[in-house]
N, C-alpha and C positions, 0 to 999 in steps of 0.2 A: 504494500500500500504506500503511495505516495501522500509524504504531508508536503499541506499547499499552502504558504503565506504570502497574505494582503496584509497591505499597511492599512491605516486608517485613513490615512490622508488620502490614499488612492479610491478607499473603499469611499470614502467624501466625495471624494471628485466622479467618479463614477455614479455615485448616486444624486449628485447634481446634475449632471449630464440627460442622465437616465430620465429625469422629472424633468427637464427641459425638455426632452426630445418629446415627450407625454403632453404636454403642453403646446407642442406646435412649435416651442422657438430654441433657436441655434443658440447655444450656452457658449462663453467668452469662451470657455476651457476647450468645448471643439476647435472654435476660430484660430484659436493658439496652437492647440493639438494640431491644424493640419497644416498651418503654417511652420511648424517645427520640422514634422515630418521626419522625426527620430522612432526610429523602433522601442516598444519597449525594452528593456533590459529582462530576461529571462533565461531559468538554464535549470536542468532537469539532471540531475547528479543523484553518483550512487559509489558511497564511500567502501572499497574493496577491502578493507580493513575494520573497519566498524561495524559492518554492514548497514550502515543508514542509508536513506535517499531523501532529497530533500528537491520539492521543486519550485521555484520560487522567481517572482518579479520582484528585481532588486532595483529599479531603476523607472520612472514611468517616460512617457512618451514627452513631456517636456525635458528632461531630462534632470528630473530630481529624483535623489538617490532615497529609499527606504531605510534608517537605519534599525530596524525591527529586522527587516530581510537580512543587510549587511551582519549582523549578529549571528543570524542563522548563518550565514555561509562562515562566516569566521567558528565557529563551533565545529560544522562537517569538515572545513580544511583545517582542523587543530590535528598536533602530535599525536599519533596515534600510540605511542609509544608511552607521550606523559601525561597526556588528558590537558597539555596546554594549549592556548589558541590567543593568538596574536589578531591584527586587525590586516587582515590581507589588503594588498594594494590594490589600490582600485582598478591601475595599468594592467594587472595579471589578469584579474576579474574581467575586465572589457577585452581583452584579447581573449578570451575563453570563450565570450560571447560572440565576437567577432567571429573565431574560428567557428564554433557551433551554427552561427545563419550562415555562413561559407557555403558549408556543408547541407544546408539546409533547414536548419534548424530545428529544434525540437529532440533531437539524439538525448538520450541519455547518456549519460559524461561519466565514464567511471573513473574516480580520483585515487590513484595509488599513493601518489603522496602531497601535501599540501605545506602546512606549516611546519616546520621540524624543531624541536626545541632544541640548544646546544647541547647537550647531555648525548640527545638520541645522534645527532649528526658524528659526534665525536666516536660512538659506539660505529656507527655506518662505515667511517672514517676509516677506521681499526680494521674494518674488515675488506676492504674495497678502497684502491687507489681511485677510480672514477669519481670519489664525496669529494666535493670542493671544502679544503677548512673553511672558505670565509663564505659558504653556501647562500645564495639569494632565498635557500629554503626557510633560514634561518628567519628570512628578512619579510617574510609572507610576501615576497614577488615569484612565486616559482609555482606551478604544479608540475604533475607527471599523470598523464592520464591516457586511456583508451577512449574509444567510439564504438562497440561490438559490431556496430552497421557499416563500418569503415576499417581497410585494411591500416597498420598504421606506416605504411610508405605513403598514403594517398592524404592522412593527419599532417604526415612531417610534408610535404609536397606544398600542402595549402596552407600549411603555417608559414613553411621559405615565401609560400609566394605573397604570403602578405605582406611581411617584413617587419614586423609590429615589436620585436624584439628578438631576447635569444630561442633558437631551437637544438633539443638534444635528440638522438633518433639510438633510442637502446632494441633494438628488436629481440635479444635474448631476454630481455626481463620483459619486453612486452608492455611498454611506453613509450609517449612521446613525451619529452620536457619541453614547458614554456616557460619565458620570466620574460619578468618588465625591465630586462636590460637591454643595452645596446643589441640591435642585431648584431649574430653570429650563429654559427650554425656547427656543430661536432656530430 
C-alpha cells in the first residue's frame, strides 16, 4: 500500500479552485497555475532497505515546496543503517524528479541509498574502495536508485543526457548514482 501526502496548503488551494470552478468562475490560483506552467513536483519511491514507499507531491505547480512532504522524503532517504535523516537537497530531489518525467513519469523509484550518516559511510568505506571519505551521501545531495520498468544503462543514459549533475553507473550492485554536484560521470 502506498501512503499518499497532501499539504494543506495544497489541499486549500485545490479546494478553492475546486469551488471556483463550481461556481462558474476562473480562480486567480488557475490564472497563475497556467501561467506558470510548472509540473507539479511528485515521485513514487520504495525504500529497498526499509521496505517503505512513500508517494508524494513535494512541490505544487506554482512552484512552492510542501515542507510536511519535504519531511516525509527526508525520513525515506534517512541512514538506513542509523535511523538518521538529514534535510536532502532540494538539487538531488529535482533531479530525481526530473529524471522520473524523463522517463515518463510516475515509475516507482527504488532508493538503495539516500542519506548516509558518517558512522555508516566510514563502515562502507572499510569495506569498499568505491565510498568517497568526503561522500555527497553524507551531505543529503546523493541517491543511488533503480527504475524496475527501466534497464539501468537506459537511467544512467538519460541522467548523462541531462546533465543536471554527477552520474555513477554501478551495474554489479545494481544502481545508478545521482548528486547535486558538478557534472561528471564514472
Amino acid at each position: 500500500m502506498k501512503d499518499t501526502m497532501l499539504c494543506r496548503r495544497m489541499f486549500l488551494k485545490s479546494s478553492a479552485f475546486f469551488a471556483a470552478t463550481l461556481l462558474g468562475a476562473k480562480s486567480a490560483f488557475c490564472r497563475i497555475a497556467d501561467s506558470a506552467g510548472l509540473p507539479e513536483g511528485k515521485l513514487s519511491l520504495f525504500n529497498t532497505n526499509t521496505r517503505e514507499r512513500l508517494t508524494v507531491t513535494y512541490r505544487d505547480s506554482l512552484g512552492e515546496y510542501c515542507d510536511e512532504a519535504l519531511q516525509a522524503l527526508n525520513w525515506l532517504f534517512r541512514c538506513h543503517n542509523t535511523d538518521e535523516a538529514t534535510a536532502m537537497d532540494l538539487r538531488v530531489i529535482e533531479y530525481l524528479n526530473r529524471l522520473d518525467n524523463t522517463l515518463g513519469g510516475g515509475n516507482e523509484i527504488h532508493i538503495i541509498s539516500g542519506y548516509r550518516s558518517p558512522s555508516y559511510n566510514a563502515m562502507l568505506r572499510g569495506k569498499s574502495k568505491g565510498v568517497a571519505k568526503d561522500s555527497y551521501h553524507m551531505k543529503g545531495m546523493a541517491i543511488d536508485l533503480a527504475i524496475p520498468r527501466f534497464g539501468l544503462d537506459q537511467i544512467r543514459r538519460t541522467a548523462l543526457a541531462m546533465a543536471a549533475g554527477g552520474v555513477g553507473y554501478y551495474p554489479r550492485a545494481g544502481f545508478v548514482h545521482i548528486d547535486a554536484g558538478n557534472f561528471r560521470a564514472w
